[in-house]
C-alpha positions as protocol buffer text, in pm:
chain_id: "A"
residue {
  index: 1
  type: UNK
  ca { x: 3072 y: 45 z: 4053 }
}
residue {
  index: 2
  type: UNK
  ca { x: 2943 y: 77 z: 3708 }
}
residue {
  index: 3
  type: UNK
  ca { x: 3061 y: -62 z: 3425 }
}
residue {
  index: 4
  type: UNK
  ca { x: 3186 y: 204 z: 3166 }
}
residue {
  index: 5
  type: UNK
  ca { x: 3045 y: 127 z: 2811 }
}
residue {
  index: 6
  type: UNK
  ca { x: 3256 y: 48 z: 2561 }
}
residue {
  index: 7
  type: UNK
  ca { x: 3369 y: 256 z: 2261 }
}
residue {
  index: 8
  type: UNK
  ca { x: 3152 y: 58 z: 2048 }
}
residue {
  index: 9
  type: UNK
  ca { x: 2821 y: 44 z: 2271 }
}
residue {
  index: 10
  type: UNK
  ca { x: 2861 y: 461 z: 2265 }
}
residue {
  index: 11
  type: UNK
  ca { x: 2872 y: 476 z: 1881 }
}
residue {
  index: 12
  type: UNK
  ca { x: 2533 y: 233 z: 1862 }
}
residue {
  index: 13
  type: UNK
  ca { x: 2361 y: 461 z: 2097 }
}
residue {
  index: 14
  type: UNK
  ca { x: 2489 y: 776 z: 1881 }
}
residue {
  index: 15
  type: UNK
  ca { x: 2384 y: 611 z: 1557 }
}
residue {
  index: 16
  type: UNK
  ca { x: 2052 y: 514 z: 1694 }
}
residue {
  index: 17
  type: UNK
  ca { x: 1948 y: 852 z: 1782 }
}
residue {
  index: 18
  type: UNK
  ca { x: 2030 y: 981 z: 1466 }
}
residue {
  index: 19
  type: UNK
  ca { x: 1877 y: 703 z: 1302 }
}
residue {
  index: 20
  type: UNK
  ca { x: 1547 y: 596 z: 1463 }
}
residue {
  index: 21
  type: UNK
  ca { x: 1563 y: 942 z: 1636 }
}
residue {
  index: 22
  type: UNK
  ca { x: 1320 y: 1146 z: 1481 }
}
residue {
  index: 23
  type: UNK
  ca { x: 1242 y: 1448 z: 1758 }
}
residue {
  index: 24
  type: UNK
  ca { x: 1644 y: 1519 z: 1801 }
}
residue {
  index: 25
  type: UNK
  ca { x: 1808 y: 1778 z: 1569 }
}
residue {
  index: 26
  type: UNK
  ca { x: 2023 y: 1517 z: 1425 }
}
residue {
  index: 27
  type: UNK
  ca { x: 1775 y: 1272 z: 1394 }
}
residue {
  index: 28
  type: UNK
  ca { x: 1567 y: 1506 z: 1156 }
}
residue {
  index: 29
  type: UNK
  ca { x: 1827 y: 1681 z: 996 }
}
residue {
  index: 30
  type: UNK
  ca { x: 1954 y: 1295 z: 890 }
}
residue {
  index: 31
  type: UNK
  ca { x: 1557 y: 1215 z: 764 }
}
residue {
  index: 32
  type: UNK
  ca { x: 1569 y: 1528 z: 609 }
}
residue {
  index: 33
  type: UNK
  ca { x: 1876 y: 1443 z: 380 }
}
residue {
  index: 34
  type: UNK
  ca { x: 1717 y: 1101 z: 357 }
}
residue {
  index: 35
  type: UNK
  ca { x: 1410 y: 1197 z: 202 }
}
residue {
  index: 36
  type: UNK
  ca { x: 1610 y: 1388 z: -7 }
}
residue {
  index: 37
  type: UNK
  ca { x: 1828 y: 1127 z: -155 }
}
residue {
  index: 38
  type: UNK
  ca { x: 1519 y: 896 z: -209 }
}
residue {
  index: 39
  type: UNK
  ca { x: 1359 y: 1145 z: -406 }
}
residue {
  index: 40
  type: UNK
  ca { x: 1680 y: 1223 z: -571 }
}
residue {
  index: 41
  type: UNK
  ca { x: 1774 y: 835 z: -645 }
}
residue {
  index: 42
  type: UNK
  ca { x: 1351 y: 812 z: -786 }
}
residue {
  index: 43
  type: UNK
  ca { x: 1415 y: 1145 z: -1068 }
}
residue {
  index: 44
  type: UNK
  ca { x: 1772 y: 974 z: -1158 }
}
residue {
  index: 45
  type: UNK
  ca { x: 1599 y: 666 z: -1264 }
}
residue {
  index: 46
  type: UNK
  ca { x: 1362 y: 828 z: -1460 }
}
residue {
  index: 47
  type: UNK
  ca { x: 1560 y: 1049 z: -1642 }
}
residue {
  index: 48
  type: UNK
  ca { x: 1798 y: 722 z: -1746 }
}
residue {
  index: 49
  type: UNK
  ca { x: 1476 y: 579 z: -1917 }
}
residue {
  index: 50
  type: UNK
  ca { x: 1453 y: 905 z: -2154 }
}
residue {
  index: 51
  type: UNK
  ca { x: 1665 y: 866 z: -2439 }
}
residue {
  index: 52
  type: UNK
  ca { x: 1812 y: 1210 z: -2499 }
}
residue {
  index: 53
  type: UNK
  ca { x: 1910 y: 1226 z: -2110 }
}
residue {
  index: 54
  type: UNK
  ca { x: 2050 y: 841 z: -2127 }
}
residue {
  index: 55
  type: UNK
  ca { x: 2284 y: 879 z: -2434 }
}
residue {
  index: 56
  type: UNK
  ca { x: 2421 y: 1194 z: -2302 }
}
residue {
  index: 57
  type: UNK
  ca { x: 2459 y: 1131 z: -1933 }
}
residue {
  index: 58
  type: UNK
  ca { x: 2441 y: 730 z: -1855 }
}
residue {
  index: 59
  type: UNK
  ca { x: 2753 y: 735 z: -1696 }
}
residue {
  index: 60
  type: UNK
  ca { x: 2720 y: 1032 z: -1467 }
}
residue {
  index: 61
  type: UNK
  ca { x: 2370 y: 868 z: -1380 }
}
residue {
  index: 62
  type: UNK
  ca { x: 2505 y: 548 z: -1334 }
}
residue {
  index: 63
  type: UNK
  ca { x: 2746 y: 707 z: -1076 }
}
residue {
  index: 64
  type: UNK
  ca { x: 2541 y: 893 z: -905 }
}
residue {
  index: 65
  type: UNK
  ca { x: 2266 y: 609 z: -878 }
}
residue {
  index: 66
  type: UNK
  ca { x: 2578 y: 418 z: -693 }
}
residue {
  index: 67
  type: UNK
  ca { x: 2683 y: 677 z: -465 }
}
residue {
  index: 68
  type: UNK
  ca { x: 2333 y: 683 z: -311 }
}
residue {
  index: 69
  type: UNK
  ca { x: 2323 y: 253 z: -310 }
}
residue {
  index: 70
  type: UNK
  ca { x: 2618 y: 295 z: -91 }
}
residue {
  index: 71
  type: UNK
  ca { x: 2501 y: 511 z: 110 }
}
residue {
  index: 72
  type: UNK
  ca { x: 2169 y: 352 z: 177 }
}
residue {
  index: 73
  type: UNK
  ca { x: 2342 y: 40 z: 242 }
}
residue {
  index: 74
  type: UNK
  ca { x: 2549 y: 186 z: 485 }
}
residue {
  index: 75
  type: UNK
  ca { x: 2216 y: 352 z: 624 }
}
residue {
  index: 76
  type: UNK
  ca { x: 2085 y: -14 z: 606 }
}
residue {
  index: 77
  type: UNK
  ca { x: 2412 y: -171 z: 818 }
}
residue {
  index: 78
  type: UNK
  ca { x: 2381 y: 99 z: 1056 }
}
residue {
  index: 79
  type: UNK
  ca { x: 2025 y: 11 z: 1138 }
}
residue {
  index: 80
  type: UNK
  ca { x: 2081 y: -335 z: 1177 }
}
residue {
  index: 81
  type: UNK
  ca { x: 2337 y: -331 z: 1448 }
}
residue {
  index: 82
  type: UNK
  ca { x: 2238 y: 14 z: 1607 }
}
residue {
  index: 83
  type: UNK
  ca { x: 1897 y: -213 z: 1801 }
}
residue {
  index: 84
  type: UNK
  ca { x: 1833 y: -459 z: 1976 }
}
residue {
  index: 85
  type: UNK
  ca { x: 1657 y: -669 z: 1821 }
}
residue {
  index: 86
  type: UNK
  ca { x: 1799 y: -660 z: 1490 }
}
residue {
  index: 87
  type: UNK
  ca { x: 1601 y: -952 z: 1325 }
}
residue {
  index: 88
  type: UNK
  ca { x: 1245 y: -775 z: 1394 }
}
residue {
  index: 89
  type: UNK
  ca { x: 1398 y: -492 z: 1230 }
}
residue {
  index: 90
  type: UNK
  ca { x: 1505 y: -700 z: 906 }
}
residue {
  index: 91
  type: UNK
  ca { x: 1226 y: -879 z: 853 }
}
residue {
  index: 92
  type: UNK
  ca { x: 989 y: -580 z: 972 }
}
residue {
  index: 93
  type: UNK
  ca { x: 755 y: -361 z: 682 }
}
residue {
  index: 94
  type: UNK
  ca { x: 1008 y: -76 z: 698 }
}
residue {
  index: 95
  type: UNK
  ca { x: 1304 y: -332 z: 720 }
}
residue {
  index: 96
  type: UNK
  ca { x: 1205 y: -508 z: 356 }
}
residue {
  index: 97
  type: UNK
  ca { x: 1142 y: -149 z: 189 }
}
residue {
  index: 98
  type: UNK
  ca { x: 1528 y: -89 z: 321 }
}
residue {
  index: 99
  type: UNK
  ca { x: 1635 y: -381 z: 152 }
}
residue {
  index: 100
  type: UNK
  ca { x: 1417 y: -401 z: -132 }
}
residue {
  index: 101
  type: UNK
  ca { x: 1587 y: -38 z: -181 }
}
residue {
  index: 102
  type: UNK
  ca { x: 1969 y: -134 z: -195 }
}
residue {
  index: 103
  type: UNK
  ca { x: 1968 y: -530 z: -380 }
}
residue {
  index: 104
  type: UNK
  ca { x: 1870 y: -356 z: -730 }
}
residue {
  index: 105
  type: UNK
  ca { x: 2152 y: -171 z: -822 }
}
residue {
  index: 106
  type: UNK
  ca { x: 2380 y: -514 z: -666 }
}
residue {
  index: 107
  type: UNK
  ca { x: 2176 y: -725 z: -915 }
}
residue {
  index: 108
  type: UNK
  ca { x: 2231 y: -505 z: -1234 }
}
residue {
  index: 109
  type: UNK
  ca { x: 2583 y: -666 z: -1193 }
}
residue {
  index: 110
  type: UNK
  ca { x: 2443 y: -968 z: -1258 }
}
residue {
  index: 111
  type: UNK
  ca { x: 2144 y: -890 z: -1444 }
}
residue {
  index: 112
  type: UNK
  ca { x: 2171 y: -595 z: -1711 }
}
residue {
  index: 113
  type: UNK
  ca { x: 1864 y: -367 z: -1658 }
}
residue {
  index: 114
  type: UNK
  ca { x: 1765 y: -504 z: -1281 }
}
residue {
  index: 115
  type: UNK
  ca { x: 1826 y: -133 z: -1128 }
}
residue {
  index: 116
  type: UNK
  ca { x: 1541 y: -3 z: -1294 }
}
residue {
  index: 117
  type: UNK
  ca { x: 1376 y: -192 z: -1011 }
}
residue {
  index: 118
  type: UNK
  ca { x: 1527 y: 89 z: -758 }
}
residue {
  index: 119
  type: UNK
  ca { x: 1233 y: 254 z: -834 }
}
residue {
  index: 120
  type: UNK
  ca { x: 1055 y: 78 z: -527 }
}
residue {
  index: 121
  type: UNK
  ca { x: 1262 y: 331 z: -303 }
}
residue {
  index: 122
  type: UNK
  ca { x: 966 y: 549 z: -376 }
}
residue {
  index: 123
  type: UNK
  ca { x: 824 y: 304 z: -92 }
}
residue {
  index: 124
  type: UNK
  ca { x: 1008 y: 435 z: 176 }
}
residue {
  index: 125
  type: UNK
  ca { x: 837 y: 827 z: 120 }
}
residue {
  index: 126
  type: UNK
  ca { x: 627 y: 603 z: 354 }
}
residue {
  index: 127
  type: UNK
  ca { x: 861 y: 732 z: 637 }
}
residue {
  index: 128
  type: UNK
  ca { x: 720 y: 1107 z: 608 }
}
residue {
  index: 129
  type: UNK
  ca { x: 445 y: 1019 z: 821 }
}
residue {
  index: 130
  type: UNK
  ca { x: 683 y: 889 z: 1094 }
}
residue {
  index: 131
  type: UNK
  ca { x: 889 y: 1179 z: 1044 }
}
residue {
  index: 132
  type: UNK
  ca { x: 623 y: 1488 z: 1032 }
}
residue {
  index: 133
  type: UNK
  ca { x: 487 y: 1299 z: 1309 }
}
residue {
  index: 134
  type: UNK
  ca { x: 173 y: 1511 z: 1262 }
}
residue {
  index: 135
  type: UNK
  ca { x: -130 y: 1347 z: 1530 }
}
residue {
  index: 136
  type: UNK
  ca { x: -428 y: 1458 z: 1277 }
}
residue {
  index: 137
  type: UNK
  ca { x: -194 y: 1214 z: 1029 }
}
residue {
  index: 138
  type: UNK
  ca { x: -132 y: 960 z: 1226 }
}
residue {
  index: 139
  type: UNK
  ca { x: -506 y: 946 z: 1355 }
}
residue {
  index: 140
  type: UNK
  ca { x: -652 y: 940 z: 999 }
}
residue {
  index: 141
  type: UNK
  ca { x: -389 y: 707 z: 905 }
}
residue {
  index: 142
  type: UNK
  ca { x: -462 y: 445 z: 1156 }
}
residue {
  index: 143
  type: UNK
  ca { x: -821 y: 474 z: 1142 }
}
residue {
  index: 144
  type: UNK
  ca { x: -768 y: 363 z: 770 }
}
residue {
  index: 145
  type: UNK
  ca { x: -579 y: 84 z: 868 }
}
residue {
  index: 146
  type: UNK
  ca { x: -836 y: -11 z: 1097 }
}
residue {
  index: 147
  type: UNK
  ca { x: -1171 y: 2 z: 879 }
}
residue {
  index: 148
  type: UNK
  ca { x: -913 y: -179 z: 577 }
}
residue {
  index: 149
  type: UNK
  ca { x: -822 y: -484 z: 850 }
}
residue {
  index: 150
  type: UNK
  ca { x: -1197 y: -486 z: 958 }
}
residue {
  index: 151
  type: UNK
  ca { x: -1319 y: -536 z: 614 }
}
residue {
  index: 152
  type: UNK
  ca { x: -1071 y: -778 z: 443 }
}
residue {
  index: 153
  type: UNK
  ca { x: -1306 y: -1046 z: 491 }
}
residue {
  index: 154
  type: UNK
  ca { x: -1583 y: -915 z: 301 }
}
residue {
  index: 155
  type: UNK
  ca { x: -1382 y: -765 z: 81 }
}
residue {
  index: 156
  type: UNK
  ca { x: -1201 y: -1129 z: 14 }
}
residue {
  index: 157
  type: UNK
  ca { x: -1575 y: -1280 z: -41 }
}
residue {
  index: 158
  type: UNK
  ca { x: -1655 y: -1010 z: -294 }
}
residue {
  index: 159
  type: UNK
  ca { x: -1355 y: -1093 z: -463 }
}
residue {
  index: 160
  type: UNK
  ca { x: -1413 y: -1485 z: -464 }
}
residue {
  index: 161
  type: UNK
  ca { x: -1729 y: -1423 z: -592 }
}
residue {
  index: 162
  type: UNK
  ca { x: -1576 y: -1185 z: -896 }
}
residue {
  index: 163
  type: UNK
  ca { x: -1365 y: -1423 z: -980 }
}
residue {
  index: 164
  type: UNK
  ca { x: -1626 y: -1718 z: -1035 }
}
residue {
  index: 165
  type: UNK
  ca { x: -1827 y: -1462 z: -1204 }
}
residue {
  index: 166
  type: UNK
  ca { x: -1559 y: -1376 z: -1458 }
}
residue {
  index: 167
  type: UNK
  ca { x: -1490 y: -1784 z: -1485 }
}
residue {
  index: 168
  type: UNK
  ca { x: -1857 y: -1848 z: -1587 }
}
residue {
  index: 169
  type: UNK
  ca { x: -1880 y: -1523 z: -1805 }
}
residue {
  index: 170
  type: UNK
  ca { x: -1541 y: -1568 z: -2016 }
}
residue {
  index: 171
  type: UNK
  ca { x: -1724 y: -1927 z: -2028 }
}
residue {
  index: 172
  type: UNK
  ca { x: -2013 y: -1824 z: -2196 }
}
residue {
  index: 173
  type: UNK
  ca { x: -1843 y: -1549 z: -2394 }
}
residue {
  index: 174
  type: UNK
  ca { x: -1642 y: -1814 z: -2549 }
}
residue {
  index: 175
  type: UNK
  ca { x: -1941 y: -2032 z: -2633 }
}
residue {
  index: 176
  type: UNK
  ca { x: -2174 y: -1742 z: -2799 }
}
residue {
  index: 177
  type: UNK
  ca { x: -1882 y: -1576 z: -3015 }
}
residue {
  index: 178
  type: UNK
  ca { x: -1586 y: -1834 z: -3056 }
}
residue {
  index: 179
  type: UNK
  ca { x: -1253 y: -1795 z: -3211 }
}
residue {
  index: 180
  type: UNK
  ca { x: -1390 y: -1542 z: -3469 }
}
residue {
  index: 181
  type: UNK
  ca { x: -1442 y: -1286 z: -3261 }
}
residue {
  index: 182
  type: UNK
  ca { x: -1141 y: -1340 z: -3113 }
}
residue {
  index: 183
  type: UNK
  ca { x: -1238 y: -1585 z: -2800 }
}
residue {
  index: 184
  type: UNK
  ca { x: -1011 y: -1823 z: -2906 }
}
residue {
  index: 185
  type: UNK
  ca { x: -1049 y: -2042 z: -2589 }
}
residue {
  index: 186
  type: UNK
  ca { x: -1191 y: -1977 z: -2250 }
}
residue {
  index: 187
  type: UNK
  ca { x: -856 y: -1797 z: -2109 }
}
residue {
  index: 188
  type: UNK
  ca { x: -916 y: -1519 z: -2354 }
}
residue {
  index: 189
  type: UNK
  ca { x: -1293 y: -1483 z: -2262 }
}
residue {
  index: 190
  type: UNK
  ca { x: -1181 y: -1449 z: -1884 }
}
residue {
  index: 191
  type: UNK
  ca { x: -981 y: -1205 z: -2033 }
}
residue {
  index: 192
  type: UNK
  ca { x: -1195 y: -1010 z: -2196 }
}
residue {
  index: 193
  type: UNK
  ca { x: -1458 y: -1007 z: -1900 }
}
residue {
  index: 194
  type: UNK
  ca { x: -1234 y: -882 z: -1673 }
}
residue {
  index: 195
  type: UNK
  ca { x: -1109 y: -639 z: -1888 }
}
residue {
  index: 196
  type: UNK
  ca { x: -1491 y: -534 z: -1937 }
}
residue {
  index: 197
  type: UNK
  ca { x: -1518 y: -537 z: -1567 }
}
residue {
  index: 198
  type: UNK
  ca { x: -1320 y: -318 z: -1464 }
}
residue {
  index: 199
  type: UNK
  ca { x: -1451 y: -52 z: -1744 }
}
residue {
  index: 200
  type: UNK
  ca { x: -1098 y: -12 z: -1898 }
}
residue {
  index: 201
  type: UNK
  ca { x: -1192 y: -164 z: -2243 }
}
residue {
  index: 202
  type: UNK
  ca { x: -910 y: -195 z: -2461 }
}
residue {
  index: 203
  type: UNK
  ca { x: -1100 y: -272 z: -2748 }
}
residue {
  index: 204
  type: UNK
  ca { x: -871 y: -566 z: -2907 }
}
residue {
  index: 205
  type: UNK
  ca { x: -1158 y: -813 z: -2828 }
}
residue {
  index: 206
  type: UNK
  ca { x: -1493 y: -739 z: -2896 }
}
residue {
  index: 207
  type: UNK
  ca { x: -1821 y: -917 z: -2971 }
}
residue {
  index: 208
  type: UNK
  ca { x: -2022 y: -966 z: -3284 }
}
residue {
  index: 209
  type: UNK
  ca { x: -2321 y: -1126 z: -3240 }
}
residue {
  index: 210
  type: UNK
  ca { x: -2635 y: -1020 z: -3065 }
}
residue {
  index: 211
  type: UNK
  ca { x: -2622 y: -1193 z: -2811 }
}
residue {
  index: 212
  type: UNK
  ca { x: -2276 y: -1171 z: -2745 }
}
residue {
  index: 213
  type: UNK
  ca { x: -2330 y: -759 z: -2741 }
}
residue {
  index: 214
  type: UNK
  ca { x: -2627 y: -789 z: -2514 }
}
residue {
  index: 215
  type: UNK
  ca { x: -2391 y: -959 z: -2272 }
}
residue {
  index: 216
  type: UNK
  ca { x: -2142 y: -712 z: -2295 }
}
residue {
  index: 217
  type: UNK
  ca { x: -2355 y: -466 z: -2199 }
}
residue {
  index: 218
  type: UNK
  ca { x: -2487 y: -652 z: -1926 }
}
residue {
  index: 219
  type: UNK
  ca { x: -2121 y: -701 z: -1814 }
}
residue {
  index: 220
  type: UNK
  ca { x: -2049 y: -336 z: -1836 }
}
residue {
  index: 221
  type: UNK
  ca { x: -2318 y: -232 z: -1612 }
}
residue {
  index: 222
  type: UNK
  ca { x: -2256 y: -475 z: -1366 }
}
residue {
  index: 223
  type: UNK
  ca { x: -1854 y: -328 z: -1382 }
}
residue {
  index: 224
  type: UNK
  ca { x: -1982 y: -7 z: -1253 }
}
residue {
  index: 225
  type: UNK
  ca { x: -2152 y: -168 z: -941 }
}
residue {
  index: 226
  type: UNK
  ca { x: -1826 y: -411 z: -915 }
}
residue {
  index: 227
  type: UNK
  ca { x: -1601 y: -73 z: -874 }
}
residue {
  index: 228
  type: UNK
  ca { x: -1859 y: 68 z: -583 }
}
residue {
  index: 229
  type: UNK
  ca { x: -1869 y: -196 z: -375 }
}
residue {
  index: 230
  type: UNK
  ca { x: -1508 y: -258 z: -212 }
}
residue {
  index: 231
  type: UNK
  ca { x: -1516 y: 129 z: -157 }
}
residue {
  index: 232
  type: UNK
  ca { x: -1883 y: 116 z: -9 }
}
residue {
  index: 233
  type: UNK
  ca { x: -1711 y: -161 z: 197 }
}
residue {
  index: 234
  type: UNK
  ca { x: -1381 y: 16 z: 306 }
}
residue {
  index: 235
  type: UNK
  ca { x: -1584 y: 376 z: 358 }
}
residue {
  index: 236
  type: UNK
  ca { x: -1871 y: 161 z: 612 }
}
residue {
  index: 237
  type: UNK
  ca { x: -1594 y: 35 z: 820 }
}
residue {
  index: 238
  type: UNK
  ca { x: -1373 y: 360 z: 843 }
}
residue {
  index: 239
  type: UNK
  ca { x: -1717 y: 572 z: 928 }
}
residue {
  index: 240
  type: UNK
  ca { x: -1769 y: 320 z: 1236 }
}
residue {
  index: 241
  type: UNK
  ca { x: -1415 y: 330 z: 1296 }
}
residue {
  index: 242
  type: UNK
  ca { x: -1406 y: 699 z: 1327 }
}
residue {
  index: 243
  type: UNK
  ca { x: -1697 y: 709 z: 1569 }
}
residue {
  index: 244
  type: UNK
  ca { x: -1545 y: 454 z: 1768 }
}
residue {
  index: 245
  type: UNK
  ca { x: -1279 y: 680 z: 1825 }
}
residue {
  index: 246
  type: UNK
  ca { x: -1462 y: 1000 z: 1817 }
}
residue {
  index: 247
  type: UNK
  ca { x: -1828 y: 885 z: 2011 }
}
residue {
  index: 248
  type: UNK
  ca { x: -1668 y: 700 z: 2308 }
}
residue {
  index: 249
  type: UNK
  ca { x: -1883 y: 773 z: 2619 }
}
residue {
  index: 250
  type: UNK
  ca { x: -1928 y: 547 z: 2892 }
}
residue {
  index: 251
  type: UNK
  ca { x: -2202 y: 723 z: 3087 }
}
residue {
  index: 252
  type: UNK
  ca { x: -2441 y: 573 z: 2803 }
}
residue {
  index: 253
  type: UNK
  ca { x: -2367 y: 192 z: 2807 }
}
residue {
  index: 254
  type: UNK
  ca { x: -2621 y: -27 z: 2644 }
}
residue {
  index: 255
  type: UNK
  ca { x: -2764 y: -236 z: 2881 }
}
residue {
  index: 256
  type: UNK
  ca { x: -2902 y: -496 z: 2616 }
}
residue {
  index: 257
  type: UNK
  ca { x: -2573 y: -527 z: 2442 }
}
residue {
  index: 258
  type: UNK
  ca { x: -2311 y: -343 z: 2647 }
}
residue {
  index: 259
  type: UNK
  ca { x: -2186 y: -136 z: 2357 }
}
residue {
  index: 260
  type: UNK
  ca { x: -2057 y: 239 z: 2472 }
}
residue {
  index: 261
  type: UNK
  ca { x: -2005 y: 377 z: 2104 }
}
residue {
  index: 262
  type: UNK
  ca { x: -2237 y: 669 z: 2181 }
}
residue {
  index: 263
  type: UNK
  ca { x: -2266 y: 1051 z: 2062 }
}
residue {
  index: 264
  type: UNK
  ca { x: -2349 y: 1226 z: 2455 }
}
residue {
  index: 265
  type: UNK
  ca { x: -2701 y: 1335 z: 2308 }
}
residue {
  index: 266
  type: UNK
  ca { x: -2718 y: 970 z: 2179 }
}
residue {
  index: 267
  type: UNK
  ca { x: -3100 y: 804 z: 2259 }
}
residue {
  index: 268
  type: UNK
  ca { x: -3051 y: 492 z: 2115 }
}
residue {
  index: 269
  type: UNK
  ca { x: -2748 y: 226 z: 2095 }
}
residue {
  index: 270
  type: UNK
  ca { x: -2588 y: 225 z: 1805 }
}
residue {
  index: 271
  type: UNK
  ca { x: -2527 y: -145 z: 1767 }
}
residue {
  index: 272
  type: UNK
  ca { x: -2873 y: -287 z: 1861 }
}
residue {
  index: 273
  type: UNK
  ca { x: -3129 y: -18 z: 1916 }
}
residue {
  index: 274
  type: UNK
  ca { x: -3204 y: -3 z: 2274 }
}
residue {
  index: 275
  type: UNK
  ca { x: -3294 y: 299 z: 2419 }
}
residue {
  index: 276
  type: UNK
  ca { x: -2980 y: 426 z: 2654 }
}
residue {
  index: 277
  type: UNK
  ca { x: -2977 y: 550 z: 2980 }
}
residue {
  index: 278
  type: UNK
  ca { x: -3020 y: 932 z: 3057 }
}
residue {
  index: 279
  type: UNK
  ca { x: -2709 y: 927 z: 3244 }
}
């Protein structure tokens, strides 16, 4: 004979298919409200930053603001002994977001002016995909996450090599205009050449000499090619990525290099070259 479950046993299963139940009635109607009271919680603490709104209506803010920390930390409780395997969920992306969400508005006790940082709740909006649970979304979306993971390497050698650049620039900078033009020592001229860089320019340091202008311009230019080639990167990988997972076939396998990421009408492999098979 079975064992009946307990009281408590039937209230985790209830919770957890309202919580991490997303195609039952409750379980959307709850992510509904959720996604509600995160975009809620987000407008609150903006409108406590204007000053009008914030003289006027702190307190009733304030209130508010605490009525939805509760709740999310009951939402957060719930989760946590609703599973399993509670710790995965804790120290999972999702689980950190939850927390990061709630331990604001708990430090402003402490800390005067720490819920302000409730604004990273906006991070959990990051549940809408999970929600919608659209395929054409979650297909795109992983086929991102793909080409990114595929390309961090190159990515992280373009960005070693920035960084010397910028080093041996803000260097030189520094030598050619000194303290005044405002490179007061080579952390400023880093500074400024990253600034320059990335094409922002915000015009408190600029050069005076000649040949501290030619450089500029030099650095400029090269800024433009700087900002195309992580997204040159990214967009290589998630066009091989999507043909990967559009262009499978595996009537046309390469016989010099085994690869079957082939269009049908494909002649030739598209890793090495070979000619392919008919059939």
């Amino acid at each position: 004979m079975k064992n009946k479950k307990s009281q408590y046993e039937i209230f985790r299963e209830k919770v957890k298919i309202i919580l991490y139940g997303t195609n039952t009635i409750l379980g959307r109607m709850f992510d509904l409200v959720l996604l509600g009271l995160i975009l809620l919680s987000v407008l609150l603490i903006m409108l406590d930053t204007v000053k009008g709104i914030s003289s006027k209506y702190h307190e009733q803010l304030l209130i508010c603001e605490w009525v939805i920390t509760v709740f999310f930390t009951i939402e957060y409780i719930l989760r946590i002994i609703s599973i399993q395997k509670p710790v995965k969920y804790i120290f999972s992306f999702y689980g950190i977001i939850d927390l990061l969400a709630v331990l604001p508005m708990y430090l402003s006790i402490f800390f005067p002016g720490a819920s302000i940082l409730s604004i990273v709740r906006a991070l959990r909006f990051l549940r809408l995909f999970k929600i919608l649970h659209i395929p054409q979304i979650s297909h795109q979306s992983l086929q991102l996450k793909e080409a990114i993971e595929a390309s961090k390497e190159k990515i992280l050698v373009f960005i070693y090599f920035v960084l010397i650049s910028t080093v041996i620039i803000g260097t030189i900078m520094y030598l050619v205009e000194g303290q005044e033009s405002g490179f007061t020592s080579i952390p400023m001229g880093i500074y400024w050449t990253i600034v320059t860089l990335t094409t922002v320019g915000y015009g408190d340091i600029s050069p005076q000499t000649p040949l501290g202008q030619f450089i500029a311009a030099l650095v400029m230019i090269l800024g433009y090619g700087i900002i195309a080639v992580p997204t040159g990167i990214v967009t290589a990988e998630f066009a091989k990525s999507s043909l990967r997972n559009s262009a499978v076939s595996t009537k046309k396998t390469c016989k010099n290099c085994n690869s079957q990421v082939h269009f049908d009408s494909a002649k030739y492999c598209y890793e090495c070259g070979s000619e392919l098979p008919n059939n």
